[in-house]
One Martini backbone bead per residue (centre of mass of N, CA, C, O) as a GRO file, in nm:
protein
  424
    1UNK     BB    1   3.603  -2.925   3.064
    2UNK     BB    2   3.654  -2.774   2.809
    3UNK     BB    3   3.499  -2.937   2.617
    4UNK     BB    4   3.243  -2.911   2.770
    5UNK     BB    5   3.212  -2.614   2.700
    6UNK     BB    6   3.240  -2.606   2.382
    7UNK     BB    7   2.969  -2.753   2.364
    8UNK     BB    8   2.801  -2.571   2.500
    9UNK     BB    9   2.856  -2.351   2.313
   10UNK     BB   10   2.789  -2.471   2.020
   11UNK     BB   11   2.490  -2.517   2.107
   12UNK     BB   12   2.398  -2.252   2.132
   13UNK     BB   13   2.451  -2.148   1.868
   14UNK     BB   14   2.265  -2.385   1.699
   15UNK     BB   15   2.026  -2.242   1.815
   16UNK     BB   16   2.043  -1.959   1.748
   17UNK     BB   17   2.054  -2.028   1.423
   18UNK     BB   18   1.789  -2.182   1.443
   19UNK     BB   19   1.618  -1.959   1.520
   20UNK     BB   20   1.689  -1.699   1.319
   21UNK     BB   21   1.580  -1.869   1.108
   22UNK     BB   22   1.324  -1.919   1.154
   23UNK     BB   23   1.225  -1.606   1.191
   24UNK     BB   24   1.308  -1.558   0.855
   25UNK     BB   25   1.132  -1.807   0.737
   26UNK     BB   26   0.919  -1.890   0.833
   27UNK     BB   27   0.571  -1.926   0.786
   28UNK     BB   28   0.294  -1.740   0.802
   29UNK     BB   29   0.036  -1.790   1.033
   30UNK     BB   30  -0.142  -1.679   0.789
   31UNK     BB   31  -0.329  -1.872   0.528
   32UNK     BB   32  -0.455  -1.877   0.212
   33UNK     BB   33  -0.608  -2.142   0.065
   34UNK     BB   34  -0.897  -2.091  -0.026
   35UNK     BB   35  -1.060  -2.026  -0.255
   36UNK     BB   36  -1.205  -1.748  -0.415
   37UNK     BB   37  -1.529  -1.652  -0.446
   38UNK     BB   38  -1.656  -1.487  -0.749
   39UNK     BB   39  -1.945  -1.266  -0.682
   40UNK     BB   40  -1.793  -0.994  -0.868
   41UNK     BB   41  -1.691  -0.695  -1.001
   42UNK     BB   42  -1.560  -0.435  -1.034
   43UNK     BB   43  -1.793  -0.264  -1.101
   44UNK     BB   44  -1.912  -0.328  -0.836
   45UNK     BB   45  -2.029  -0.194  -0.551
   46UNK     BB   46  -1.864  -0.419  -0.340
   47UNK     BB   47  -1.536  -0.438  -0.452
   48UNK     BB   48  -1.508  -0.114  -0.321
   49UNK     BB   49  -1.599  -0.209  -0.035
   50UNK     BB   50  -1.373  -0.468   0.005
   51UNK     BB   51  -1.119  -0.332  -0.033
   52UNK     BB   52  -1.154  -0.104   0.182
   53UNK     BB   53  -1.198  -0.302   0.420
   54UNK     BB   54  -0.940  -0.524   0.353
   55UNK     BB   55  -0.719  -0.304   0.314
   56UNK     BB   56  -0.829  -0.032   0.481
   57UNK     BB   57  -0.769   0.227   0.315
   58UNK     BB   58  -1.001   0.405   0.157
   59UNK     BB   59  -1.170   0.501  -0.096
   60UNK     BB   60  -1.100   0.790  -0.311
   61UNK     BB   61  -1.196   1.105  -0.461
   62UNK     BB   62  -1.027   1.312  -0.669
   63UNK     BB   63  -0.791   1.207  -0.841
   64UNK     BB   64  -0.427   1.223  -1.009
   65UNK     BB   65  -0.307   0.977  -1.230
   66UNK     BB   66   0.027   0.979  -1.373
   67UNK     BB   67   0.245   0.841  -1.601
   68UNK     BB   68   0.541   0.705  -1.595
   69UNK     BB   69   0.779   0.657  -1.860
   70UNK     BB   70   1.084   0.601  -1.770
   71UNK     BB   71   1.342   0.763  -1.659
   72UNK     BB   72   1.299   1.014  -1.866
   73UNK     BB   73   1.032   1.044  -1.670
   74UNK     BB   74   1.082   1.036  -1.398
   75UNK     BB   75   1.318   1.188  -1.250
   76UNK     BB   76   1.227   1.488  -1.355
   77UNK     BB   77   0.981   1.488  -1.174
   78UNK     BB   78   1.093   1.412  -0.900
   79UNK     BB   79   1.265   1.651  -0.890
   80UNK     BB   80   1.067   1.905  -0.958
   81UNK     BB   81   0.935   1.814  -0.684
   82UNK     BB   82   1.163   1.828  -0.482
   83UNK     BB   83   1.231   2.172  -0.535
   84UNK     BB   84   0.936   2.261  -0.479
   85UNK     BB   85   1.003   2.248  -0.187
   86UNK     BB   86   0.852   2.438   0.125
   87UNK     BB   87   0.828   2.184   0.405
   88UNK     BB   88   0.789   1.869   0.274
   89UNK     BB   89   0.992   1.562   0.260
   90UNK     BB   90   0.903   1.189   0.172
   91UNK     BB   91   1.144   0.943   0.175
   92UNK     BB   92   1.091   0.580   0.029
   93UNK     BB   93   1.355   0.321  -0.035
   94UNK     BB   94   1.528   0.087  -0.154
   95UNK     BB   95   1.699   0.153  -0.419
   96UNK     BB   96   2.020   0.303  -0.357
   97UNK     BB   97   2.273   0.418  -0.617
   98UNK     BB   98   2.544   0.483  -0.734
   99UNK     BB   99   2.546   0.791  -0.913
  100UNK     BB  100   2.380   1.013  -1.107
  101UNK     BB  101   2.125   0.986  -0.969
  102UNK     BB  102   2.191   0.969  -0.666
  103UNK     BB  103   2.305   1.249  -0.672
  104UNK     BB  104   2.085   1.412  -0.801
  105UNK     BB  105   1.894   1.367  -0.497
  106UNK     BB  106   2.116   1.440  -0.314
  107UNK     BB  107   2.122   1.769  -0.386
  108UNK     BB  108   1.852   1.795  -0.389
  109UNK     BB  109   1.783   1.718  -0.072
  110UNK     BB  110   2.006   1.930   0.024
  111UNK     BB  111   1.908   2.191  -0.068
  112UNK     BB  112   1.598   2.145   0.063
  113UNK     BB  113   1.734   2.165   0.374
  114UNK     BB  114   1.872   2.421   0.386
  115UNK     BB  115   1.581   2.568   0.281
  116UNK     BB  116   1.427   2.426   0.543
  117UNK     BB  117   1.333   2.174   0.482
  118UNK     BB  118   1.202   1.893   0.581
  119UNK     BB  119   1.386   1.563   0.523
  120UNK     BB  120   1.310   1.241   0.502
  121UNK     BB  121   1.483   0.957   0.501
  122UNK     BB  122   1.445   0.616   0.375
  123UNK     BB  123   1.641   0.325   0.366
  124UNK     BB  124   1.712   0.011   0.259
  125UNK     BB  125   1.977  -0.165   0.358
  126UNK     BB  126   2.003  -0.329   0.123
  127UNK     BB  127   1.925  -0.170  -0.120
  128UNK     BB  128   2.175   0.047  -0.003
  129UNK     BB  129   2.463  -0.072  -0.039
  130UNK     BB  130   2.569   0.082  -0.304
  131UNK     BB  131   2.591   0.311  -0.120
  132UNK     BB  132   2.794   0.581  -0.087
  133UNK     BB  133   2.861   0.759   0.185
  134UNK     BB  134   2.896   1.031   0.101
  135UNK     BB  135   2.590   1.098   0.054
  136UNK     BB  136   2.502   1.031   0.335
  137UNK     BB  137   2.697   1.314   0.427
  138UNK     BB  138   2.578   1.544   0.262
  139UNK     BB  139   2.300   1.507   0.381
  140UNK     BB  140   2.378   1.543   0.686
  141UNK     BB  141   2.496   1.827   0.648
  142UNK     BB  142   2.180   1.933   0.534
  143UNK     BB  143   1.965   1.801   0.744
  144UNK     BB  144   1.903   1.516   0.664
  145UNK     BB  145   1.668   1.253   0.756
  146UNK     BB  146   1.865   0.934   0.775
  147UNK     BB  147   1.736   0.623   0.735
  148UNK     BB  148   1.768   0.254   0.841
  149UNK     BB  149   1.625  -0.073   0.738
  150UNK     BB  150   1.704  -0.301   0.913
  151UNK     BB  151   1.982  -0.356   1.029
  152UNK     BB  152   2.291  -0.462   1.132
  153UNK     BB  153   2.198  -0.616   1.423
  154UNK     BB  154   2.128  -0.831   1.702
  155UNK     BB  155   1.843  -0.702   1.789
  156UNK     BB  156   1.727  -0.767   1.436
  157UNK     BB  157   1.802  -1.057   1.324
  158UNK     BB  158   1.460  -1.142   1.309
  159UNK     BB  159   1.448  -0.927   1.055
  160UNK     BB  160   1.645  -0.973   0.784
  161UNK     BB  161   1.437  -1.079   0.606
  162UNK     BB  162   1.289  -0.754   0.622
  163UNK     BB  163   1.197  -0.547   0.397
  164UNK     BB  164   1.163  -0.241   0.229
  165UNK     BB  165   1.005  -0.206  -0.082
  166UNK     BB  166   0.890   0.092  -0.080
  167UNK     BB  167   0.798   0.396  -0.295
  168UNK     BB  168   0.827   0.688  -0.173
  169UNK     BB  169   0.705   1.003  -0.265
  170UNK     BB  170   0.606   1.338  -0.034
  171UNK     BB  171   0.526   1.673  -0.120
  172UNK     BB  172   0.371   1.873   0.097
  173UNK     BB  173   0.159   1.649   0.129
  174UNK     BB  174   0.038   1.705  -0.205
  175UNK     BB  175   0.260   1.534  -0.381
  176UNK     BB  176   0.294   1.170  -0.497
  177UNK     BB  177   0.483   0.893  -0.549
  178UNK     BB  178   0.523   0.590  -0.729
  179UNK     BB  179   0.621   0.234  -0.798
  180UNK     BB  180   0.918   0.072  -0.920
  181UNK     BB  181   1.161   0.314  -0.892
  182UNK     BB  182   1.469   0.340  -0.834
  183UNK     BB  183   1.813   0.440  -0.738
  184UNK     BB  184   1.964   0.436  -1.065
  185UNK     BB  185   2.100   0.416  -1.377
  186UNK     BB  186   1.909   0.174  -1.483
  187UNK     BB  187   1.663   0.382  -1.521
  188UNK     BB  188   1.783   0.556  -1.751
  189UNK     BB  189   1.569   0.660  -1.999
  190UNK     BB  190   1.388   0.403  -2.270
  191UNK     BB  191   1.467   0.122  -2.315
  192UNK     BB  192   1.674   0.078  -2.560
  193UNK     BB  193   1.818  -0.132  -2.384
  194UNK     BB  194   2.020  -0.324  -2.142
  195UNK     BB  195   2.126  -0.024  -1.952
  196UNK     BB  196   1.759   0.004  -1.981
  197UNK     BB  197   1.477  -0.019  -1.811
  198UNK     BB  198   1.199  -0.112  -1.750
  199UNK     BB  199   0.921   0.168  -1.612
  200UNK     BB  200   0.672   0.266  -1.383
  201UNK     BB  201   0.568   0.567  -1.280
  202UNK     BB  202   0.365   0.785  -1.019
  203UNK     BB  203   0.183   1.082  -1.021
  204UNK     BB  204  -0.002   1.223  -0.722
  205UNK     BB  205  -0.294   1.353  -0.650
  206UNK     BB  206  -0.496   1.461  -0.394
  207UNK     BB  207  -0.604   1.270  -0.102
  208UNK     BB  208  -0.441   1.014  -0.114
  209UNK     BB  209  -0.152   1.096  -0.027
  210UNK     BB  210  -0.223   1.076   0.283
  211UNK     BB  211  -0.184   0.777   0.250
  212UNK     BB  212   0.100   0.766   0.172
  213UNK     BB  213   0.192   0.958   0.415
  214UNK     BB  214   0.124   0.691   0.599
  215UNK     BB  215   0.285   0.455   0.459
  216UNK     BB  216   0.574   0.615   0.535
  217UNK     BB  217   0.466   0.632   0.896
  218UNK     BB  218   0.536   0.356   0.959
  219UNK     BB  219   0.866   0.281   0.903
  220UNK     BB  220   0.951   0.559   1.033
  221UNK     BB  221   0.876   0.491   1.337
  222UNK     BB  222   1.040   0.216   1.335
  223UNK     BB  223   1.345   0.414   1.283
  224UNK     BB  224   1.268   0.703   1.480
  225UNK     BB  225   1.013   0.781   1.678
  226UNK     BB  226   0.897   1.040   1.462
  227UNK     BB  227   0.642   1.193   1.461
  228UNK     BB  228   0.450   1.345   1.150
  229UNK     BB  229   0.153   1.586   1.216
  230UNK     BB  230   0.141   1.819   1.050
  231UNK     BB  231   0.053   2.035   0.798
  232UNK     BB  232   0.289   1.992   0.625
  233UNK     BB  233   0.220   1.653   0.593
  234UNK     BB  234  -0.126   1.716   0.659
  235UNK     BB  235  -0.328   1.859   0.470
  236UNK     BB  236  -0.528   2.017   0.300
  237UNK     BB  237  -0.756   1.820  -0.006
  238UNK     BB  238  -0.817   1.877  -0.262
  239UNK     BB  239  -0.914   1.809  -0.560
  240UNK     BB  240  -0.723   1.670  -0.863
  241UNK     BB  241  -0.945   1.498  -0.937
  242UNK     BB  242  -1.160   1.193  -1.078
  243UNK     BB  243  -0.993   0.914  -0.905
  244UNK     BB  244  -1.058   0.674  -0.767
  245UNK     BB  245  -0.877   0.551  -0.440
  246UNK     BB  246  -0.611   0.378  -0.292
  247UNK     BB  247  -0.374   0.326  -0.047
  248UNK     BB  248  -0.158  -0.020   0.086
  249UNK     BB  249  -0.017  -0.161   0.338
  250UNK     BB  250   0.192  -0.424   0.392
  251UNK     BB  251   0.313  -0.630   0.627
  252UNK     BB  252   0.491  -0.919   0.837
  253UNK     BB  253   0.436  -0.771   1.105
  254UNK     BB  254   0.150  -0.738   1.099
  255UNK     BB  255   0.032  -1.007   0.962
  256UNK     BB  256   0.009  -0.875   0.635
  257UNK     BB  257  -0.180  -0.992   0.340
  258UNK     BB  258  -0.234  -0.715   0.117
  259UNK     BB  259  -0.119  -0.789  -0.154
  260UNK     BB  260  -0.201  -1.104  -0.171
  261UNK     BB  261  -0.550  -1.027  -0.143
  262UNK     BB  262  -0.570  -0.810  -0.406
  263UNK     BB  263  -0.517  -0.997  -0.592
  264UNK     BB  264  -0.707  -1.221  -0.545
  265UNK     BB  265  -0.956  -1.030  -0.543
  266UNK     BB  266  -0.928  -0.961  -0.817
  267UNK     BB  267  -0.907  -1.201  -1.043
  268UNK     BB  268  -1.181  -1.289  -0.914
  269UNK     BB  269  -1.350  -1.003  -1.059
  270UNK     BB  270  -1.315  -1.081  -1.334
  271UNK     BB  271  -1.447  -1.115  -1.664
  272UNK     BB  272  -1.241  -1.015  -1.921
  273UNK     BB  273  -0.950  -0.879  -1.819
  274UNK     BB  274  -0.611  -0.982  -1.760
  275UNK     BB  275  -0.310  -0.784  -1.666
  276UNK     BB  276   0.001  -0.871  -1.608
  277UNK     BB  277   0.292  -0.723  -1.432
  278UNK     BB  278   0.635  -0.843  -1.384
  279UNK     BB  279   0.919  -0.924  -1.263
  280UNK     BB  280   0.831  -1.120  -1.014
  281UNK     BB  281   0.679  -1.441  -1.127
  282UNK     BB  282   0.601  -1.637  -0.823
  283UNK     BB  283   0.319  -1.840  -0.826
  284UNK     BB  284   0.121  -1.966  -0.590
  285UNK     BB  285  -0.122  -2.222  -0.563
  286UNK     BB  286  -0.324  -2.040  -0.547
  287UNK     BB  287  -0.284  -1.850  -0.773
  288UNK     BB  288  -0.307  -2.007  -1.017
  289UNK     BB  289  -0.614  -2.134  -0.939
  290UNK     BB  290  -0.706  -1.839  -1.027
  291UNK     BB  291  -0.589  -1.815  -1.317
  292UNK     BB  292  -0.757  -2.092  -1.413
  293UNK     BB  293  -1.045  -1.983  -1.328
  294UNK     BB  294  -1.049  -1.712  -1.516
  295UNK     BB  295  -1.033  -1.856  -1.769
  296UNK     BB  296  -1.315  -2.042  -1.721
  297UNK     BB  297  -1.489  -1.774  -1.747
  298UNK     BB  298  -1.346  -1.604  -2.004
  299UNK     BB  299  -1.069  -1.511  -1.956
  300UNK     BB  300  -0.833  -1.304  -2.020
  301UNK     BB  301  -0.521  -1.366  -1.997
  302UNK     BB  302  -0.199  -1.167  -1.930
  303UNK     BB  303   0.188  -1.194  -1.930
  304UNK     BB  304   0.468  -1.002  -1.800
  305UNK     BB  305   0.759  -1.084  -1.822
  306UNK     BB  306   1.120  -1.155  -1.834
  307UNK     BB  307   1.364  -1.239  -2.001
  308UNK     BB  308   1.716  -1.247  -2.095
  309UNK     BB  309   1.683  -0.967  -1.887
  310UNK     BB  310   1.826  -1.034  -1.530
  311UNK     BB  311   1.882  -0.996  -1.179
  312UNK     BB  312   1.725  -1.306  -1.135
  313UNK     BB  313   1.748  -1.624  -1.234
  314UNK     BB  314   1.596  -1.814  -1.021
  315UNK     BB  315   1.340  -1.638  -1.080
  316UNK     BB  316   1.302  -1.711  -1.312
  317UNK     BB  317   1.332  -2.023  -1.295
  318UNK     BB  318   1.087  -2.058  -1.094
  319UNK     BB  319   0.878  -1.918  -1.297
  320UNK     BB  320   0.846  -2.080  -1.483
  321UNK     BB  321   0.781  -2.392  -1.369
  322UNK     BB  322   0.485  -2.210  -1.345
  323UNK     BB  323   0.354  -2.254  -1.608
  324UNK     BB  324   0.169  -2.533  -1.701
  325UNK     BB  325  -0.132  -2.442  -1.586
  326UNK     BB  326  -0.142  -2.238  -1.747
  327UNK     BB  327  -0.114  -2.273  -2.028
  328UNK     BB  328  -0.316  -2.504  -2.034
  329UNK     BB  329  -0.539  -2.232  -1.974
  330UNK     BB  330  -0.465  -2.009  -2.171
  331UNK     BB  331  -0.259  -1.869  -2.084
  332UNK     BB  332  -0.095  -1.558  -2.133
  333UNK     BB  333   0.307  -1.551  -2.216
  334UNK     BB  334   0.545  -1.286  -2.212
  335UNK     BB  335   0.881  -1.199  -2.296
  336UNK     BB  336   1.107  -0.916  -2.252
  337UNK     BB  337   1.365  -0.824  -2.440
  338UNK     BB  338   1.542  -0.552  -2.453
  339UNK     BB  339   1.532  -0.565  -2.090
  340UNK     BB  340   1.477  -0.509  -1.799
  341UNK     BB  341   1.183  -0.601  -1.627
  342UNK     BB  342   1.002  -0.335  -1.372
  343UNK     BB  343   0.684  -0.362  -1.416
  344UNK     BB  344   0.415  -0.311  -1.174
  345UNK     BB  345   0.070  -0.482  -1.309
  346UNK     BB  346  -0.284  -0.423  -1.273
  347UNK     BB  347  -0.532  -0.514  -1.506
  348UNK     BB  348  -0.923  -0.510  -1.460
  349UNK     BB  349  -1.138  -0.476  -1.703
  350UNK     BB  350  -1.038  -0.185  -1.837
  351UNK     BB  351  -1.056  -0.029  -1.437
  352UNK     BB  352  -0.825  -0.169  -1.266
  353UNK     BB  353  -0.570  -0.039  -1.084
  354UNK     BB  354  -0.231  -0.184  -1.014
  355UNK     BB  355   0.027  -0.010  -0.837
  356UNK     BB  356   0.382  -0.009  -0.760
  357UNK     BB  357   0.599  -0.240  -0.572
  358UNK     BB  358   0.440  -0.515  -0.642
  359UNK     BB  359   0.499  -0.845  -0.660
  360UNK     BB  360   0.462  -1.210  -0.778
  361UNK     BB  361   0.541  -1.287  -0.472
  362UNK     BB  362   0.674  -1.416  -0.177
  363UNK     BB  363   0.851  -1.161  -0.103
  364UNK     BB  364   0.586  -0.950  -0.104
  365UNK     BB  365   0.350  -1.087   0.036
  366UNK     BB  366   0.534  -1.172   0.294
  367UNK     BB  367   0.818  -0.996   0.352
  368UNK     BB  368   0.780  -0.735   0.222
  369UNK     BB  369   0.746  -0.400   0.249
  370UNK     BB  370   0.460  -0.271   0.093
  371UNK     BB  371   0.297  -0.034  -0.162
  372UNK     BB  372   0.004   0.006  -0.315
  373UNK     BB  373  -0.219   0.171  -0.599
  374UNK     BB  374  -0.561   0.195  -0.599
  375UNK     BB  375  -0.753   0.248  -0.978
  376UNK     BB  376  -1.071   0.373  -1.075
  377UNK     BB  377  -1.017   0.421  -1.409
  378UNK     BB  378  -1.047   0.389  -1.729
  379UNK     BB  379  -0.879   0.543  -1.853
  380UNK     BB  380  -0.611   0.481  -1.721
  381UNK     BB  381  -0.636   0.179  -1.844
  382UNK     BB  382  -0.609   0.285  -2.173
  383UNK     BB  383  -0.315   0.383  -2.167
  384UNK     BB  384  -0.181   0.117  -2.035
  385UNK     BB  385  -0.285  -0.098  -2.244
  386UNK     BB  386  -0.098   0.039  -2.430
  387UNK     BB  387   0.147  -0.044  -2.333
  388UNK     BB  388   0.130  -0.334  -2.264
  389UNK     BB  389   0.119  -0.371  -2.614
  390UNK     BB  390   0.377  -0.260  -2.659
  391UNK     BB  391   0.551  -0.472  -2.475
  392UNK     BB  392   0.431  -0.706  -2.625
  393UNK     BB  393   0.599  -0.593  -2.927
  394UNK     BB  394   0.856  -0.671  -2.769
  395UNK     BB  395   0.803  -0.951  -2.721
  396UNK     BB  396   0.795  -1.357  -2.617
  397UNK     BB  397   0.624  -1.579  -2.675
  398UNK     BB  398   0.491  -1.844  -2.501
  399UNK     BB  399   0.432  -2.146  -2.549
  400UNK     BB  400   0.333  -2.498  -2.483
  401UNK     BB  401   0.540  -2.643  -2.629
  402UNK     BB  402   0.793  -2.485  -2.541
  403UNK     BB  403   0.805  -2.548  -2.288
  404UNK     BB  404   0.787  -2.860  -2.267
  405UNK     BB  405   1.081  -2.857  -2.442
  406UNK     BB  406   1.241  -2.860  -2.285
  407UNK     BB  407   1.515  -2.897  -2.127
  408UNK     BB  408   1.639  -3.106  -1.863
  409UNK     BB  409   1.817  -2.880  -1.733
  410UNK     BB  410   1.606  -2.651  -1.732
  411UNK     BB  411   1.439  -2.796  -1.542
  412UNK     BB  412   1.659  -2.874  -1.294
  413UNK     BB  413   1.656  -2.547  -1.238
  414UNK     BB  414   1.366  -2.495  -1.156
  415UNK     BB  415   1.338  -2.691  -0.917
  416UNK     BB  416   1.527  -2.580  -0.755
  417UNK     BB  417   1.451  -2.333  -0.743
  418UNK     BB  418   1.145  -2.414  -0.615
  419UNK     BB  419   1.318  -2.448  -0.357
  420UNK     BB  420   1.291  -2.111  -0.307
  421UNK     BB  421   0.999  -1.969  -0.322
  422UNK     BB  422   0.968  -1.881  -0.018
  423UNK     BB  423   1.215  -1.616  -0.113
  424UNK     BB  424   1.103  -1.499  -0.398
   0.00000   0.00000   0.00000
């Protein structure tokens, strides 16, 4: 009798644990397989039209997006506004980890939580694993409200593989702030060594701004039940700038691949150039075919992924794999020397700009809540492509010789790896 409470207790289990990976794992009810027929460039207003439709809010006239390149300028910029906050600040990350930067947030933020700014931080429990308790207690005793995203509950296990990677800072309801960059002491300086990572984040004004804080406050709801919605956060918003915008998010509990169809109808609208940088390139059989498309109408493509600096060799690994049919179509791709490359942009026909959170991966496209800001102006993109050059600059192109030849046990751990694609 006992033996076979065992059995039946035993069995419980395994299909309990067999139902909660199907629920992390399985992959999303729709996907888009179907090569996307190319119709239009950006430069047309159908394209502008078809974004603001197909990706939620529309794009908006009037904004000003400045970037910040690598922690040197970005830190400054973003405590310099999170001090001068009057009435609200509205702050999620996924990476927040101790040391001199998260300190220095920490502080800011408890600082104007004291003197009454209403302060609202959203971490995901993964990305924030590396944070000291203390810093979460002095925001908290400083009356900062800190939520975490998907914490390790019973009743949220099916969740678990779901994590929010957006990074979203809005003050004020009228400046806010996105890009590639954690709360981490690895993104301080200027990428000067191994020790100090490459990334762009954007400082943002104009009315675009309440698109941030709408993408804020979808996350925020379902981690603490309570609207945010009066002019603290949402004020009136005059023009900041001339720069049509919209910010979009992505999301898999919406079933939601938003993300993944914004690259893919970019690429498909390219006519002469198409730029990508990607900390995680890890392309699905559908991106491939569009960017070996885009080669055949006489687009110039570009690709910088991390070279022999990265945080997840797996990834790397992964994305090699998948690059045999874009160098045969005549993608270039470059690897960046020297240091972990964790800027995320696509720039499309020197006119079409998406920064944000999103990489080129399928835990991007499908597993994490991203947000990306997508601007149509000719200067944004004539900056960018000056850094992408830079960049290049720093980088060591792959040739198709040079791939081909690779070692038998490297084409090895690549194919591992790509059977890992579906998490990467």
């Amino acid at each position: 009798m006992a033996h076979h409470r065992r059995s039946v207790v035993i069995t419980v289990l395994v299909v309990a644990l067999a139902a909660l990976a199907y629920l992390n794992l399985a992959p999303p009810r729709r996907k888009l397989t179907d090569p996307i027929t190319s119709h239009y460039a950006v430069a047309d207003s159908q394209f502008v039209r078809t974004m603001g439709s197909l990706l939620g809010p529309g794009i908006l006239p009037g904004n000003q997006v400045t970037p910040l390149r690598n922690g040197a300028e970005i830190f400054p910029a973003m405590l310099a506004a999170i001090r001068s906050a009057r009435e609200t600040i509205t702050f999620e990350t996924y990476i927040y980890w101790s040391g001199q930067i998260g300190k220095a947030f920490t502080d800011a933020l408890s600082e104007r939580a004291r003197a009454g700014v209403q302060v609202h931080v959203l971490l995901d429990w993964v990305g924030a694993g590396r944070m000291d308790d203390t810093l979460l207690t002095e925001m908290e005793a400083a009356g900062v409200e800190v939520e975490k995203y998907h914490p390790l509950r019973w009743y949220t296990l099916d969740r678990l593989n779901h994590r929010t990677h957006r990074k979203l800072l809005v003050v004020d309801g009228r400046v806010g702030f996105t890009g590639g960059v954690g709360i981490a002491d690895v993104w301080q300086g200027h990428a000067e060594d191994s020790a100090h990572w490459r990334d762009t984040h954007f400082r943002v004004e104009g009315p675009v701004v309440a698109q941030l804080q709408a993408a804020f406050l979808d996350n925020w709801l379902e981690s603490h039940a309570t609207l945010l919605h009066d002019e603290g956060y949402f004020p009136p918003l005059a023009p900041g700038g001339t720069m049509p915008a919209q910010v979009f998010k992505s999301s898999p509990e919406e079933g939601s691949g938003s993300a993944r169809l914004m690259y893919l109808l970019s690429i498909a609208a390219a006519r002469r150039t198409l730029r990508i940088a990607s900390a995680y390139f890890v392309p699905d059989d559908l991106s491939v075919q569009e960017l070996v498309a885009a080669r055949r109408r006489g687009v110039a493509v570009e690709i910088i992924v991390p070279g022999p600096y990265t945080d997840a060799d797996v990834v790397r690994h992964a994305s090699r794999g998948r690059w045999g049919d874009l160098l045969a179509a005549g993608v270039r791709i470059w690897e960046y020397q020297p240091t972990m490359y964790h800027t995320k942009m696509m720039i499309v026909d020197d006119a079409w700009v998406s920064v944000g959170s999103t990489n080129f991966d399928n835990r991007s496209f499908r597993l994490n809540d991203e947000a990306n800001l997508n601007v149509m102006d000719s200067a944004l993109a004539a900056g960018l492509v000056r850094d992408f050059e830079e960049d290049k600059g720093r980088s060591r192109e792959v040739t198709r010789a040079a791939w081909e030849a690779r070692p038998f046990l490297t084409k090895a751990r690549e194919w591992a790896a790509g059977l890992l694609r579906s998490q990467l």
